[in-house]
C-alpha positions in Angstrom: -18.8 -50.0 -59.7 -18.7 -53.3 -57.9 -18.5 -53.0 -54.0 -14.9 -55.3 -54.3 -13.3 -53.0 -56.5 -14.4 -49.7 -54.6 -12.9 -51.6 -51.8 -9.4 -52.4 -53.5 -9.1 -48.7 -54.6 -10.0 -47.7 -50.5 -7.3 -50.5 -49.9 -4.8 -49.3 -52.5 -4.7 -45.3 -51.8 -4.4 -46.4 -47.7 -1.2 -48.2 -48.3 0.1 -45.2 -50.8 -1.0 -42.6 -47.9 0.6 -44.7 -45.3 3.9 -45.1 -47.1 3.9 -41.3 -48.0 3.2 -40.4 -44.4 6.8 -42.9 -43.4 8.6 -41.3 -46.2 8.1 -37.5 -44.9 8.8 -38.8 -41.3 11.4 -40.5 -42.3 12.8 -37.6 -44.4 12.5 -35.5 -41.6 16.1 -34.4 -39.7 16.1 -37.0 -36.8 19.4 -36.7 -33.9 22.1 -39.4 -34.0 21.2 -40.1 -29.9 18.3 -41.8 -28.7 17.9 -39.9 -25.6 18.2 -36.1 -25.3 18.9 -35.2 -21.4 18.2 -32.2 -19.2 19.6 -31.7 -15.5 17.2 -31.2 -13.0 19.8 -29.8 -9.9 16.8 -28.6 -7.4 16.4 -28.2 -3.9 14.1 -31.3 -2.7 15.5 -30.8 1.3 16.2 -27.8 3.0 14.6 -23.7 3.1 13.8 -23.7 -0.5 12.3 -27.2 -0.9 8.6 -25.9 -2.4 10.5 -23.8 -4.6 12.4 -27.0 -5.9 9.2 -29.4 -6.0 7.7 -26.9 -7.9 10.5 -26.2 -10.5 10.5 -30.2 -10.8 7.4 -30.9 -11.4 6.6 -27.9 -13.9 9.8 -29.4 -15.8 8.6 -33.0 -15.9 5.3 -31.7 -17.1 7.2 -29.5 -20.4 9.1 -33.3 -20.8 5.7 -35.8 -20.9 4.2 -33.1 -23.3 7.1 -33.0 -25.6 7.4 -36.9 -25.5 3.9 -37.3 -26.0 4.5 -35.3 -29.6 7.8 -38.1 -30.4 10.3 -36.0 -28.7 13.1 -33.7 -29.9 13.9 -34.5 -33.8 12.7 -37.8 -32.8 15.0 -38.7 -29.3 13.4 -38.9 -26.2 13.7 -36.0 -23.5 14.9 -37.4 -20.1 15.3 -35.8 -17.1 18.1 -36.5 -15.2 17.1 -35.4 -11.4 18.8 -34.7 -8.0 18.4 -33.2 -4.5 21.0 -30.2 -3.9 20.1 -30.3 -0.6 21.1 -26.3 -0.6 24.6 -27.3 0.3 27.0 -26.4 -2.0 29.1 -29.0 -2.0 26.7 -31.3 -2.7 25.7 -29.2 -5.6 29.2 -28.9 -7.2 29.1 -32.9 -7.2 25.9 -33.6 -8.7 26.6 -30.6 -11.2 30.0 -32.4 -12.4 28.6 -35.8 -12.8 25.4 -34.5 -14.7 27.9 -32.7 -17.3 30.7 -35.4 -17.4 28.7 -39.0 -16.8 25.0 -38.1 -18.0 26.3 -35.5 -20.3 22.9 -33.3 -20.0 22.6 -30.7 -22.6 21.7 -28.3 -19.4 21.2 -28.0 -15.9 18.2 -26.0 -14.5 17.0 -25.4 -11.1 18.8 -22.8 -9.2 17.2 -21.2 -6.5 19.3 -20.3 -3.6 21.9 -17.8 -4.8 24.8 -18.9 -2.8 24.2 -22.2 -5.0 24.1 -20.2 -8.3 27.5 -19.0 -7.3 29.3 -21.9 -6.8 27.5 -23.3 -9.9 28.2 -20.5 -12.5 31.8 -21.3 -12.0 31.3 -24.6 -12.7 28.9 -23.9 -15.8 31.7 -21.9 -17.5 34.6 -24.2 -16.6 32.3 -27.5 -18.4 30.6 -25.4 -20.8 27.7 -26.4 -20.0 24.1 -23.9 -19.7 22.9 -23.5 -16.7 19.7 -21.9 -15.6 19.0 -19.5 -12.6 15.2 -19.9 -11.1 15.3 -17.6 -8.5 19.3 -17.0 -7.6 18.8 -13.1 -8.0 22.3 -12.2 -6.3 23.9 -9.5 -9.1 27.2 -11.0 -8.4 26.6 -14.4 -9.8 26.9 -13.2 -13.4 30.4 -11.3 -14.7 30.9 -9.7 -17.8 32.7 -12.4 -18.9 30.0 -15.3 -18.1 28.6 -17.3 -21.1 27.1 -20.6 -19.8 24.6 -19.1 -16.3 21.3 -17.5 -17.8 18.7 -15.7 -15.4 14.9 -17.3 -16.1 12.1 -15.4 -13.9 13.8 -13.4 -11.1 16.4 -10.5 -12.4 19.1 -9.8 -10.1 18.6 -7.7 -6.9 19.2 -4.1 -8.2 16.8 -4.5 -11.0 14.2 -6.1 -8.5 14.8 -2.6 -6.7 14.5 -0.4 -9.6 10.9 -2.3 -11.1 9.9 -2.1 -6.9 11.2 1.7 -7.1 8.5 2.0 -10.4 5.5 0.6 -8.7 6.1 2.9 -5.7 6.5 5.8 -8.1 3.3 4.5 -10.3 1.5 3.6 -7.6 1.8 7.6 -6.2 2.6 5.8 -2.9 4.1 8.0 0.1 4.9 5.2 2.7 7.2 2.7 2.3 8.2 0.1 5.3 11.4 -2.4 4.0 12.7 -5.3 6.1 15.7 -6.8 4.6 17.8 -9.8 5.8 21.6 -9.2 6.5 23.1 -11.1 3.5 24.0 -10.5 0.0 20.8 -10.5 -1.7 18.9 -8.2 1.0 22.0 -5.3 1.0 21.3 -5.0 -2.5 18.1 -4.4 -2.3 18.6 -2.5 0.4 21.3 -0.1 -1.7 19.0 0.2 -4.6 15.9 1.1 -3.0 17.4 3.7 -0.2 18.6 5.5 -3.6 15.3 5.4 -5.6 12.8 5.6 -3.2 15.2 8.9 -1.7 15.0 10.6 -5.4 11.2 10.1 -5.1 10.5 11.9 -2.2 8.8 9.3 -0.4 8.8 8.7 3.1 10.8 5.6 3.8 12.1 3.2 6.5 14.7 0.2 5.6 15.2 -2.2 8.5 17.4 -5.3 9.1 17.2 -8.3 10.5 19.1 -11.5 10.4 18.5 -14.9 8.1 16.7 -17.6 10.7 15.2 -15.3 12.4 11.5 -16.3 14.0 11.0 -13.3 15.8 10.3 -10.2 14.1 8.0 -8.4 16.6 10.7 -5.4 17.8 11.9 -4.7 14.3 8.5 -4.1 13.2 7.6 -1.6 16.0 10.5 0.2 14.5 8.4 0.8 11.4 5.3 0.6 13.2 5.2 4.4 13.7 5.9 5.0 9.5 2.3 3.6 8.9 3.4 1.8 5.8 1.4 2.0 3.1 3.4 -0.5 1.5 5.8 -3.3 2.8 8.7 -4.5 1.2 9.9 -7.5 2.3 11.8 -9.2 -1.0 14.9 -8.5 0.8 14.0 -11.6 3.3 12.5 -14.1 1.5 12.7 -16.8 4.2 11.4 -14.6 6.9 8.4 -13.2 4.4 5.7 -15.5 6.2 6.1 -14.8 9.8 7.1 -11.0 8.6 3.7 -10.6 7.3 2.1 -12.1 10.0 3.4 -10.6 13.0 2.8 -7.2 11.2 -0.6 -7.6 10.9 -1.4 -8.8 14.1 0.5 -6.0 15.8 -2.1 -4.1 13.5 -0.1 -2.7 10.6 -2.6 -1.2 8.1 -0.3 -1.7 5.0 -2.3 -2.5 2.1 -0.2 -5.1 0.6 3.2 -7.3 1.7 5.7 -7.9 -1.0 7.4 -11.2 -1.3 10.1 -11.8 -3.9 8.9 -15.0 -6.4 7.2 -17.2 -3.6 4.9 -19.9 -4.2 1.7 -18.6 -3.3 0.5 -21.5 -1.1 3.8 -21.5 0.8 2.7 -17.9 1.8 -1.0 -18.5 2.7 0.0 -21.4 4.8 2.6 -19.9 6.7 0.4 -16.1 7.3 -2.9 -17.6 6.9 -6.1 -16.4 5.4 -6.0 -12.7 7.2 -2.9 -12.2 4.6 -5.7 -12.9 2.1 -5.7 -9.4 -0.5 -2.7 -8.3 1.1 0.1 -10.7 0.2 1.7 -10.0 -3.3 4.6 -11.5 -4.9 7.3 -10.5 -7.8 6.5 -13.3 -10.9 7.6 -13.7 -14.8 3.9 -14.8 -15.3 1.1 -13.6 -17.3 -1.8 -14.8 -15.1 -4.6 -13.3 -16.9 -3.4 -14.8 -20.6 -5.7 -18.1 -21.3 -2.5 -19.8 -22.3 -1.8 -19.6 -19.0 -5.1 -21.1 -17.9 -4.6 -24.1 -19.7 -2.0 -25.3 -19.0 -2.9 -24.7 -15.1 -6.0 -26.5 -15.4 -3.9 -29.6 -16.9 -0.9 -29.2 -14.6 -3.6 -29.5 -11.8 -5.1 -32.2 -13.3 -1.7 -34.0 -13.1 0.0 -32.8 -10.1 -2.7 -31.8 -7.8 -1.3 -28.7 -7.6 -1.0 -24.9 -8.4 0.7 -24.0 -11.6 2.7 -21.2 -9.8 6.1 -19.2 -11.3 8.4 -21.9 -10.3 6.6 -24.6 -12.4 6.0 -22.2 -14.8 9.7 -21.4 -14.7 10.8 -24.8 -15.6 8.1 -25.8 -17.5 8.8 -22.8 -19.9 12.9 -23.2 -19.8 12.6 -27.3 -20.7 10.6 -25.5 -23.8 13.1 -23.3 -24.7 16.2 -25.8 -24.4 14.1 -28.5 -26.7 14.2 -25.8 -29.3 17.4 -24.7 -29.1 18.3 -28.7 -30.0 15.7 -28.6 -32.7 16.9 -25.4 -34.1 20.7 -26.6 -34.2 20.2 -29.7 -34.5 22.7 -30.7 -32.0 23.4 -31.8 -28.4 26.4 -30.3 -28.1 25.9 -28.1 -24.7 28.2 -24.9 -25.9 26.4 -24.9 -29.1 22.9 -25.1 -27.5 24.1 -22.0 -25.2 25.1 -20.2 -28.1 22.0 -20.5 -29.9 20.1 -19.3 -26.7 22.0 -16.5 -26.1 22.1 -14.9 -29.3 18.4 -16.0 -30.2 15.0 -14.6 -28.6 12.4 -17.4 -27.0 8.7 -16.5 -26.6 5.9 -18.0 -24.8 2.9 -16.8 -23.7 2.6 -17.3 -20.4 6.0 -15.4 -19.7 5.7 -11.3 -18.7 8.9 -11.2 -21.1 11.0 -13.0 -23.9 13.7 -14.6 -23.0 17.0 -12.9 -24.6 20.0 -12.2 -23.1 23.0 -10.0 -22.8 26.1 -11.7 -24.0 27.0 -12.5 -20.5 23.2 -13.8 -19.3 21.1 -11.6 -17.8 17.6 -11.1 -19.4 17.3 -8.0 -21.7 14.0 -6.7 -21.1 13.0 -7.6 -17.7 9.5 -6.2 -17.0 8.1 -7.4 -13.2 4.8 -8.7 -12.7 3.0 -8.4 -9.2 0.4 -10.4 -8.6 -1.9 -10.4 -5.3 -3.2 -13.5 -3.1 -6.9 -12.2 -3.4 -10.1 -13.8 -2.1 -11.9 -15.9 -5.2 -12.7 -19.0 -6.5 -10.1 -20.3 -9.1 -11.8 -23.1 -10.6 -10.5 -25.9 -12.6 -7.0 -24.4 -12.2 -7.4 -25.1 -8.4 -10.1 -26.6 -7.0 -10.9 -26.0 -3.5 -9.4 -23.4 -3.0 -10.6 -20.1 -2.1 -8.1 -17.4 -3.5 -6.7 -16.4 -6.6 -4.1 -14.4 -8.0 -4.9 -11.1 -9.7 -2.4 -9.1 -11.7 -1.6 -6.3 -9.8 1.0 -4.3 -11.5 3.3 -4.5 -14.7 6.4 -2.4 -14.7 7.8 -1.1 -17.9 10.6 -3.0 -19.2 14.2 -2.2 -17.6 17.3 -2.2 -18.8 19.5 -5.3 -18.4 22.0 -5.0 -15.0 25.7 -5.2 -16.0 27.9 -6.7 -14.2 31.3 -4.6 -12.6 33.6 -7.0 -13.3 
């Protein structure tokens, strides 16, 4: 056969491939919008500003990968971004014009639960989902909520109860806890003065106040405990200086428990003698090689660590893009609907995400991970710790709500 025709028939079957390839895409269900658009409602000022960056930046990442494949049913994800500032009012604001101007499909980015409060309300009254990072107060959530979902920290008296199991696990007799005097520490505080009692552990639960810099007579009130373990998820914002001034008063507790922290916020603020000892709450599966991926790429793009919080929106962005896929819609009550009566999986995450009717996570299960000495690798270069799983709790039962 002559080189020309062998040629023509290569020429001829191209075009037939080419036009078959159109004809599926085009075949396939596409949206009626050109643009498909998430809130991102995060704290970029203020006490909880790493947690924000974080939670941005892991969502942006989910978005470029997800555009990179043509988008969702062929619109373009866009984020649609702003500072809360942690002030409330600021937060109502931005919430309002997202759902009524940009019309996002969902707002994520929570962190501060006196902002999931005043949010949730909003969320029901616009029907329109929004998504808790780290708000963990039980209250925000009612029986009668439909539109606030928890992502990767449960409320407070579930935190106690999976920190109650790892003392009980564990076999450990000494238990130090420092709480802050707000909402989120007293339940802590509630929950773990009734476990920890019914285990027959030895047990001190201290208090001190939110802003506080100075922790030094507080912690010679546990000093003479000998803590084998200290709990400090009831003060997040204190968790740093906490740690610290405990060891350097010479506290020989083996670890220090922080409640969903980025791990290089807490090495920079207790340094590298915290190194082994520092351990915080996450939803992640460090060890899976899912996980390690994606690290190594995140790096790669953001010169940073892949921690919970980017994992926390990369993974939610995920799960909202499927929920318009699945119902083919952009309609934010139906999207909400879909996600809580459905179950979303990835493998990074200690746990599907399903909810309860009214939001909270089904089957929490709590990871704890520890700040150990190591070298990490492509997944961050330089740096001279990694994070080790250190204990899974069973799964709980989902919290419900009083009211």
């Amino acid at each position: 056969m002559k080189k020309s025709v062998i040629a023509a028939i290569v020429a001829v079957l191209v075009i037939v491939a080419a036009a078959a390839g159109a004809f599926v895409l085009m075949s396939q269900p596409r949206l009626a919008v050109s643009e498909v658009k998430i809130g991102a409602l995060v704290p970029l000022t203020g006490p909880f500003a790493t947690y924000g960056v974080y939670t941005l930046d892991g969502m942006r990442f989910a978005v470029e990968e997800i555009n990179s494949r043509g988008g969702v049913l062929g619109a373009r994800l866009v984020l649609v971004e702003a500072d809360e500032k942690n002030d409330a009012k600021e937060a109502v604001s931005i919430f309002k014009r997202m759902a009524e101007v940009d019309r996002v499909v969902a707002v994520v980015g929570t962190i501060s639960s006196g902002i999931g409060a005043v949010l949730s309300g909003e969320a029901e009254q616009a029907k329109v989902p929004l998504f808790l990072v780290a708000a963990g107060s039980h209250t925000i959530l009612t029986k009668s909520s439909r539109y606030t979902f928890r992502t990767c920290l449960p409320p407070a008296p579930t935190n106690g109860e999976l920190l109650a199991n790892f003392v009980k696990d564990q076999k450990i007799q000494r238990v130090g806890v420092l709480i802050a005097s707000y909402e989120w520490g007293f339940a802590i505080k509630e929950v773990l003065d009734k476990r920890l009692k019914e285990l027959g552990v030895q047990y001190q639960i201290e208090e001190a106040p939110l802003g506080e810099t100075d922790f030094t007579t507080v912690l010679r009130k546990l000093q003479p405990l000998d803590p084998q373990v200290m709990i400090l998820t009831g003060h997040p914002t204190g968790f740093p200086i906490i740690t610290k001034q405990a060891i350097e008063l010479g506290f020989k507790s083996s670890y220090y428990i922080a409640s969903v922290q980025p791990p290089e916020l807490m090495l920079r603020g207790v340094g590298e003698i915290g190194l082994g000892k520092l351990v915080t709450t996450s939803c992640l599966n460090v060890d899976a090689p899912e996980y390690r991926e994606l690290a190594q790429r995140f790096y790669q793009k953001y010169r940073k660590f892949f921690d919970h919080n980017a994992a926390t929106g990369y993974v939610t962005v995920l799960m909202i893009a499927e929920a318009v896929e699945k119902t083919r819609s952009t309609d934010p009550a139906t999207i909400a609907n879909h996600i809580r009566t459905s179950e979303f999986k990835h493998p990074i995450y200690a746990w599907p995400l399903s909810y309860t009717e009214w939001g909270e996570i089904k089957t929490p299960t709590m990871i704890l991970t520890a700040i150990s000495p190591g070298d990490p690798g492509p997944i961050n270069p330089g740096a001279n710790w990694v994070l080790k799983t250190l204990y899974k709790s069973p799964p709980t039962p989902p919290y419900v709500p009083e009211k």
